[in-house]
Each structure stands twice: as structure tokens, then as C-alpha cells.
C-alpha positions as CSV (number, residue, x, y, z in Angstrom):
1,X,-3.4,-2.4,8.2
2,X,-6.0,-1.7,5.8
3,X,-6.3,-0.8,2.0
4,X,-9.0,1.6,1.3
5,X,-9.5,2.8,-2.7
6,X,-10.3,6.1,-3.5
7,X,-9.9,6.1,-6.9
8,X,-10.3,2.9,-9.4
9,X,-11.1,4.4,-12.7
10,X,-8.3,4.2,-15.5
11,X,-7.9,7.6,-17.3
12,X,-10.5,9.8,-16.3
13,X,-13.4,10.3,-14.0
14,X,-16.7,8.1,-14.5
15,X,-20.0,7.9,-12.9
16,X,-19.0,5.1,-10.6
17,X,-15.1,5.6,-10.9
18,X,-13.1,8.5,-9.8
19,X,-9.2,8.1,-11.4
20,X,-6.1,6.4,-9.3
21,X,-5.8,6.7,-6.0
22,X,-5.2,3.8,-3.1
23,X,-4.8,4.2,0.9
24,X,-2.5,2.6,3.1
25,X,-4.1,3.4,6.7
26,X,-1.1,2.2,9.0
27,X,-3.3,4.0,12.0
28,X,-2.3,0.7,14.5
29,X,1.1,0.6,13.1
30,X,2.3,4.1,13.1
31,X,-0.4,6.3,13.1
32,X,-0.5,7.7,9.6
33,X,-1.7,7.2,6.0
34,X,0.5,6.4,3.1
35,X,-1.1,7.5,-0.7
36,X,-0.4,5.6,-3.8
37,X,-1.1,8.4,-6.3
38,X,-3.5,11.5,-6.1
39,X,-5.5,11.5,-9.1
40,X,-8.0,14.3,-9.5
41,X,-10.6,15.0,-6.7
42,X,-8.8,12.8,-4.3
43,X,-9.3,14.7,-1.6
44,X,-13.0,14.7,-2.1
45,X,-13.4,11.2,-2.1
46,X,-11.4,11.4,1.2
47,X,-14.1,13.2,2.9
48,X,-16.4,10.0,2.4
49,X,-13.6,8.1,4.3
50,X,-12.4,8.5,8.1
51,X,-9.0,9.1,6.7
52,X,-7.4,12.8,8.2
53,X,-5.6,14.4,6.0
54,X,-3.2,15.5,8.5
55,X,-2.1,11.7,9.0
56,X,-1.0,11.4,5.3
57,X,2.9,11.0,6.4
58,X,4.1,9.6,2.8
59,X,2.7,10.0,-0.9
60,X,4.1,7.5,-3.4
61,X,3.1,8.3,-7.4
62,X,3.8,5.4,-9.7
63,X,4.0,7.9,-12.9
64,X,3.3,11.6,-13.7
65,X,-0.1,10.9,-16.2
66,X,-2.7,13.5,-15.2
67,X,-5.5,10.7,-13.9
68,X,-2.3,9.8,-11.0
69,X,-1.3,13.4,-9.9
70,X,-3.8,16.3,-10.9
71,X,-4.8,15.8,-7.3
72,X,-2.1,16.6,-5.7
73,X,-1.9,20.5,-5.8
74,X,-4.9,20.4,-4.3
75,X,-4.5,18.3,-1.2
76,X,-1.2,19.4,-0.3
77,X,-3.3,22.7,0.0
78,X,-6.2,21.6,1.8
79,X,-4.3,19.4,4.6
80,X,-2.5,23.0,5.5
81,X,-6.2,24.0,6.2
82,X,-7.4,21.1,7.7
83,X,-4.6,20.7,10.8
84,X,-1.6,19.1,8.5
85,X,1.5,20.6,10.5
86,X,3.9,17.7,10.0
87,X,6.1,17.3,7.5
88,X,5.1,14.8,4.5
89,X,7.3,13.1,1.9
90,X,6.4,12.5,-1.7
91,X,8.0,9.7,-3.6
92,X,8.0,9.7,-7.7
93,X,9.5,9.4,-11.3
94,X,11.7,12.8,-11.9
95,X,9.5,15.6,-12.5
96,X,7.0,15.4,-9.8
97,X,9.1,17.8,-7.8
98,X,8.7,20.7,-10.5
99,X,5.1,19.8,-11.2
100,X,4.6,20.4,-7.2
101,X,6.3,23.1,-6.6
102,X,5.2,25.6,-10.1
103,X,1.5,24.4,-9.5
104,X,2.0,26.0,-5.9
105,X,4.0,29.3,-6.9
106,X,1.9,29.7,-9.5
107,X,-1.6,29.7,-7.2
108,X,0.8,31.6,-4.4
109,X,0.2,28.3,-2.1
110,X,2.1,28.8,1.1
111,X,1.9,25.2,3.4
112,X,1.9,25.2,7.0
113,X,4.1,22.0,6.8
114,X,7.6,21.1,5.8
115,X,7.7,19.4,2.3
116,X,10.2,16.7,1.1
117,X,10.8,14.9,-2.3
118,X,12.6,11.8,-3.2
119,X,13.0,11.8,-7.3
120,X,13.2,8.4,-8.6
121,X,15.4,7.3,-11.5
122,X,15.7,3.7,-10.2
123,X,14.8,1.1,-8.4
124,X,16.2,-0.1,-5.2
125,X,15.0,1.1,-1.1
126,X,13.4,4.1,-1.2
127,X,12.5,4.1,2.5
128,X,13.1,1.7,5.7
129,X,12.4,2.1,9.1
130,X,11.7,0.0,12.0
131,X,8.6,-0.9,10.7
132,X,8.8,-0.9,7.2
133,X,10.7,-1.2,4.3
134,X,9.9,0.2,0.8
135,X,11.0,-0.9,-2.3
136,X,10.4,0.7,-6.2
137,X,11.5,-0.8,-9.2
138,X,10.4,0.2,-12.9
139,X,7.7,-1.4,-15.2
140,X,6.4,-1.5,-18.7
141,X,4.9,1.7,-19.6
142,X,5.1,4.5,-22.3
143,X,6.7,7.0,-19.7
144,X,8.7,6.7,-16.5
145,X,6.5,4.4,-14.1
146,X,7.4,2.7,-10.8
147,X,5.6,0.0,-8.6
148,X,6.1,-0.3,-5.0
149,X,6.6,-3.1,-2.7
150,X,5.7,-2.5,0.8
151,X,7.1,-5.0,4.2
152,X,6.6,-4.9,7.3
153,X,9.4,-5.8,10.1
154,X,8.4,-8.8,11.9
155,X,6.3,-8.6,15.0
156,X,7.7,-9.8,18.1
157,X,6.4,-13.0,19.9
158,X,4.2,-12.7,22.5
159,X,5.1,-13.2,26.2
160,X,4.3,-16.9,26.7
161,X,2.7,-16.2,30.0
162,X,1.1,-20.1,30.9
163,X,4.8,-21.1,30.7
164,X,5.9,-18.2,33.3
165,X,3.2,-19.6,35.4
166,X,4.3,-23.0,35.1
167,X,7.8,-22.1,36.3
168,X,5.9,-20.5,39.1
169,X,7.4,-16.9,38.1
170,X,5.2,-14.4,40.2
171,X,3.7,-12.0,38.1
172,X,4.7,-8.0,37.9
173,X,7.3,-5.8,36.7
174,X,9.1,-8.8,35.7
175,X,6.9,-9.9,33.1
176,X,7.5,-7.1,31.3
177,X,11.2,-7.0,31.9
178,X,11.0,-10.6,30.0
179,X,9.1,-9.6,27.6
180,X,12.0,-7.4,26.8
181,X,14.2,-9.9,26.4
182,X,16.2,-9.2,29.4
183,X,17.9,-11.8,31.9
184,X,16.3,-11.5,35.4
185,X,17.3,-12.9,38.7
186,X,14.4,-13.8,41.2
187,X,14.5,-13.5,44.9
188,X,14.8,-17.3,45.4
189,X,17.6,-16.7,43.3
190,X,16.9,-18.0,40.1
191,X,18.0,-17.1,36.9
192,X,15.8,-16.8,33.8
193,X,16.6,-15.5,30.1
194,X,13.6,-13.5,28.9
195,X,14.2,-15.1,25.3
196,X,12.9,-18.2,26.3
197,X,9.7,-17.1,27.5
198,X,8.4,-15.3,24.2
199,X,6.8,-16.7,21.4
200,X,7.4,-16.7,17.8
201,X,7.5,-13.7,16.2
202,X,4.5,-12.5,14.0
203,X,5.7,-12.4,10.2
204,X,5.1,-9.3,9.1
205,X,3.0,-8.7,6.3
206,X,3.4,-7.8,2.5
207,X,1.6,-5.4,0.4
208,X,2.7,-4.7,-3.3
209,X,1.2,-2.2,-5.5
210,X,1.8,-1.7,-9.0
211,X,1.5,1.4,-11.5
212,X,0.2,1.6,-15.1
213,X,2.3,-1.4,-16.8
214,X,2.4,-4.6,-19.4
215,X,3.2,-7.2,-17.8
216,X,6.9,-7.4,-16.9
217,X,9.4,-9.7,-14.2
218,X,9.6,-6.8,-12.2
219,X,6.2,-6.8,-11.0
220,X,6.5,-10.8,-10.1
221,X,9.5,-9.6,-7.8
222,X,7.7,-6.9,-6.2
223,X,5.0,-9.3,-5.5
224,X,6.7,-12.2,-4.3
225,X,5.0,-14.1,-1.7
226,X,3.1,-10.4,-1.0
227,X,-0.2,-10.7,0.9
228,X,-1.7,-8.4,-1.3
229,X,-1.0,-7.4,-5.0
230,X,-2.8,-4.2,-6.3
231,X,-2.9,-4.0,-10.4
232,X,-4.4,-2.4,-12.9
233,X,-6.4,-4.4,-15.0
234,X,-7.6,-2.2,-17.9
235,X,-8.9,-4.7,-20.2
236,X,-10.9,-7.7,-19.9
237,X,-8.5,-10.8,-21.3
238,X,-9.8,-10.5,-24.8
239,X,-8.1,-7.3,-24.8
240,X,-3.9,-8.4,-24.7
241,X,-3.4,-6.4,-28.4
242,X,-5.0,-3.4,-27.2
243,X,-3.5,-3.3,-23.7
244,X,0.2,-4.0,-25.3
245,X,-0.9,-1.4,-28.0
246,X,-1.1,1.5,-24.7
247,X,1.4,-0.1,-22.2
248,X,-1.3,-2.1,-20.3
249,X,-2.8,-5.4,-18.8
250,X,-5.3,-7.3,-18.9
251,X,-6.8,-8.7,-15.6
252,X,-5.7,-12.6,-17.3
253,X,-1.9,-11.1,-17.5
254,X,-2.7,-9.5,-13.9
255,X,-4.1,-13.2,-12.3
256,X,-0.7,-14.9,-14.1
257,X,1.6,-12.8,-12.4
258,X,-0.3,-13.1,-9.0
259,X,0.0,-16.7,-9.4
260,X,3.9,-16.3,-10.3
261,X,4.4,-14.3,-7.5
262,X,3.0,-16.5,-5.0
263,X,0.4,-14.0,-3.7
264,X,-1.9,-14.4,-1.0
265,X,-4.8,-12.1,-2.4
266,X,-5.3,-10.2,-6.4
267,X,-7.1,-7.0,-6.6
268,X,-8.0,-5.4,-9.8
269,X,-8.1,-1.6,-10.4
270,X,-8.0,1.0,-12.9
271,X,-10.4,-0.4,-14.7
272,X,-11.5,1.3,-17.5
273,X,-15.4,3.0,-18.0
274,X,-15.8,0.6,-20.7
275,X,-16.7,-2.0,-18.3
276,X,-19.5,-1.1,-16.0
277,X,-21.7,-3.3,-13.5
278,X,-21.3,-7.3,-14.0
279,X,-18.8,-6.2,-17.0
280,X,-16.8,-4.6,-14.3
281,X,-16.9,-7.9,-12.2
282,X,-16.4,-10.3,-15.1
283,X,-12.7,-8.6,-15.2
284,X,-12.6,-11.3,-11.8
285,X,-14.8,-13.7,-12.5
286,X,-13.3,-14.8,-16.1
287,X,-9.7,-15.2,-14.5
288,X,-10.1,-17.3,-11.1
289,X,-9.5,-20.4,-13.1
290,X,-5.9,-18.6,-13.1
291,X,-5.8,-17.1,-9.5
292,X,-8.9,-17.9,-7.8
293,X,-8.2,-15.1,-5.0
294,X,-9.1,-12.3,-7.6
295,X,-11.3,-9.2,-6.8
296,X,-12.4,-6.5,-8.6
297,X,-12.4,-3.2,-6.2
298,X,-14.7,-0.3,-6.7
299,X,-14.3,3.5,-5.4
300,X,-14.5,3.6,-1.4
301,X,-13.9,-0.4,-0.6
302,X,-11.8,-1.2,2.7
303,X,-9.7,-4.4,2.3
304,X,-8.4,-5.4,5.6
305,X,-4.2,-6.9,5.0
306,X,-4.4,-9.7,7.9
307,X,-2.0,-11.5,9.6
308,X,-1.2,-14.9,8.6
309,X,-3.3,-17.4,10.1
310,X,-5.9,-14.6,10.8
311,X,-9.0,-15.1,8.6
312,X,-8.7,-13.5,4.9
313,X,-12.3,-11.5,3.8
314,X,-12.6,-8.7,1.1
């Protein structure tokens, strides 16, 4: 499970910064990519990456502001071109499924791929599976905007083989039948109970990811205990009239609800073009006395999301 930014710039394109846009490459877990909004020229900033288009399974936009969607039209066209065939899901306030659909009838966009919408008003689970569960609920800003809150089901233990070989259990198909968790009767007539030769299962791991917002308690509950918390961080923490003034944080009010939340890593995006170089990193820097596991991310970094217990790096 990695994170890899496309876009970290807050309102429109810089230099340095292209506008919103986050990847969730789930290629070990399921073999796709889930978007966080698809601000404009995402899809060029995805040919810098390994990402396919055709593995973008899921698209979840936070709000309908220009620098989060005036991407879309254009890679929902391009994955059509570029081998997309199966179906793909978008997930967003009302109104992204007419913004969608007239910018493709008006161009006379015909996909090769089925196309699905899930209009929210609310929060709540949006999605669960076997392997994940998503949830949305609404923050603080001056239109309809949603963060997400992404889990992953536990992995199961592994097969504690040494103890197998202890009970002098002859490896083969029966290993895997234990791993299973199935009860299996040996040829000298013993009888064993798969459970008790597998290991604690593997938490699975949290990832929450926040739109354009003040701070609010519904971020800290999206967050909680999360891995990873992605928020925008607008202003430096000298900033808080102006970021309440446009329905904002700063990256102080971002580090305070990381610490609430319990988090095990803060990154910082959507920062605006006002800060640039070592400006850009003092957004970080001047807030780890409040959550020292803070990061600024720039356009095209890969965070690995590890296990817990495996080693955390940016």
C-alpha cells in the first residue's frame, strides 16, 4: 500500500505544484488504484508515475472546486484510450454526476467502460468489501466537502510452521488445509484444529484523507488511530484569521488534530504558491513541537503505508 501525490498545490497550478490530486496504489492488495480528486492535468502527472490508468478502480472527490475535478473529463477519456475496459466508480458531493456526464456529451465522449456514481449527501459507509471499508463524513468548508477514511480488513496470521514441526506434522497439502483453518485427521490418527497453528492476525492498516476544511471533530474521527492522515495545510500557523476567513487550516491546526486523533504519520498538502522552497518545508518544521511526525509532500513523492511493527520512512 502506497501513497503517491500527484497534485499538492492549493488553488491552481504552480511551477513546482500541480492542484489536488492523491494516489492510493492498492496493486498488492487488489490490483488497482484509488484517486482522491482529479484536479487539472492529472493525468499528465500520471505519466511520470508507473500508475496505469486502466487500474484506477475508484475515484473519490472531497468537493466540486475546479483545482479538485477539472481533471476529470479528461482522464475518464484518456483511460478509454489507454486499455481502461472495466468499470470504475466515482464517489462525491451531489453534482459531480452532472458535471461528468454534460462535460462528456457536450465533447461527444463515448467510454469503452461502464461508469458508476455514488452522490453523497452524508456521511456514513460509502463502500466495504473484504478488504476494505470506506467511510465519508462532512467538514468545514464554504461548499459541500467530504473527507474519507480508509481501513483495511485484518490480515490473517501466518501458518506457525516451527510449531507444526514440533508436533512432528509431515509437511504437504495439509499445511495448507491448516492454514485454512480447517480440522484435519492424520494417518496416525491424530486430530488437529488448523486454528491453533496460525498466528496473530496482521492489523490492518488505516489511511485517512481529508478535503479542503477548518478544523472540525469530524476530521479527528476520521483520523483516529489512522496510520496516515493526509491534510491540507494552506497557511503557515501565523495564518489561522486568514484560513478561517476562506474555510481553511493551517498546518498548526493540521499537527493538533493529528495529535488528537492519535495518528501514526502527518502529511501536509495543498499548500499554497505563496510558500515555496524552505517556506514550503517550514509549514513542517514550525509544528513538530505539536506532532513531531509531520511532512510536508511535494508533486510526485511515494509514501509507503507499512504495517505495524514494519519500519516507518517517508
Amino acid at each position: 500500500m502506497e501513497l503517491e501525490f500527484l497534485g499538492t498545490g492549493a488553488g491552481s497550478p504552480s511551477k513546482l505544484r500541480n492542484v489536488s490530486s492523491t494516489a492510493l496504489k492498492l496493486l498488492d492488495e487488489r490490483n488497482a488504484v484509488w484517486l482522491f480528486d482529479v484536479g487539472e492535468a492529472t493525468q499528465h502527472q500520471i505519466l511520470k508515475t508507473t500508475i496505469r490508468p486502466r487500474k484506477i478502480e475508484k475515484i473519490f472527490i472531497t468537493h466540486l472546486h475546479g483545482d479538485h475535478i477539472y481533471g476529470l473529463p479528461g482522464l475518464l477519456s484518456s483511460r478509454s484510450f489507454q486499455g481502461g475496459s472495466g468499470p470504475l466508480t466515482i464517489y462525491g458531493p451531489a453534482g459531480i454526476r452532472e458535471f461528468v456526464l454534460t462535460a462528456l456529451r457536450v465533447s461527444g465522449t463515448r467510454l469503452a467502460y461502464s461508469l458508476h456514481f455514488v452522490e453523497l449527501t452524508r456521511g456514513g459507509i460509502i463502500f466495504q468489501d473484504k478488504t476494505f471499508t470506506v467511510t465519508a463524513a462532512k467538514l468545514d468548508h464554504n461548499i459541500a466537502c467530504f473527507g474519507y477514511r480508509i481501513v483495511e480488513a485484518d490480515h490473517q496470521g501466518e501458518l506457525l510452521v516451527d510449531k507444526l514441526r514440533a508436533d512432528n506434522v509431515p509437511s504437504g497439502p495439509i499445511y495448507g488445509q491448516l492454514k485454512a483453518g480447517k480440522t484435519v485427521t492424520l494417518p496416525d490418527g491424530r486430530t488437529l484444529d488448523g486454528h491453533h497453528y496460525i498466528g496473530p492476525a496482521q492489523p490492518g492498516r488505516i489511511v485517512a484523507i481529508m478535503g479542503d476544511t477548518r478544523p472540525t471533530d469530524n476530521t479527528v474521527k476520521l483520523a483516529h488511530n489512522a496510520d496516515v492522515l493526509v491534510h491540507e495545510a494552506t497557511f503557515d500557523k501565523s495564518e489561522s484569521r486568514m484560513a478561517k476567513k476562506y474555510y481553511h487550516s493551517t498546518s498548526e491546526q493540521a499537527a493538533k488534530i493529528a495529535k488528537k486523533a492519535g495518528v501514526g504519520k502527518l502529511l501536509l498538502t495543498h499548500i499554497s504558491a505563496r510558500y515555496v522552497g524552505k517556506a514550503a518545508y517550514q509549514l513542517a518544521y514550525q509544528v513538530r513541537d505539536v506532532f513531531p511526525r509531520t511532512w510536508v509532500v511535494n508533486d510526485l513523492d511515494v509514501v509507503k503505508i507499512p504495517f505495524v511493527g514494519e519500519e516507518q520512512t517517508k
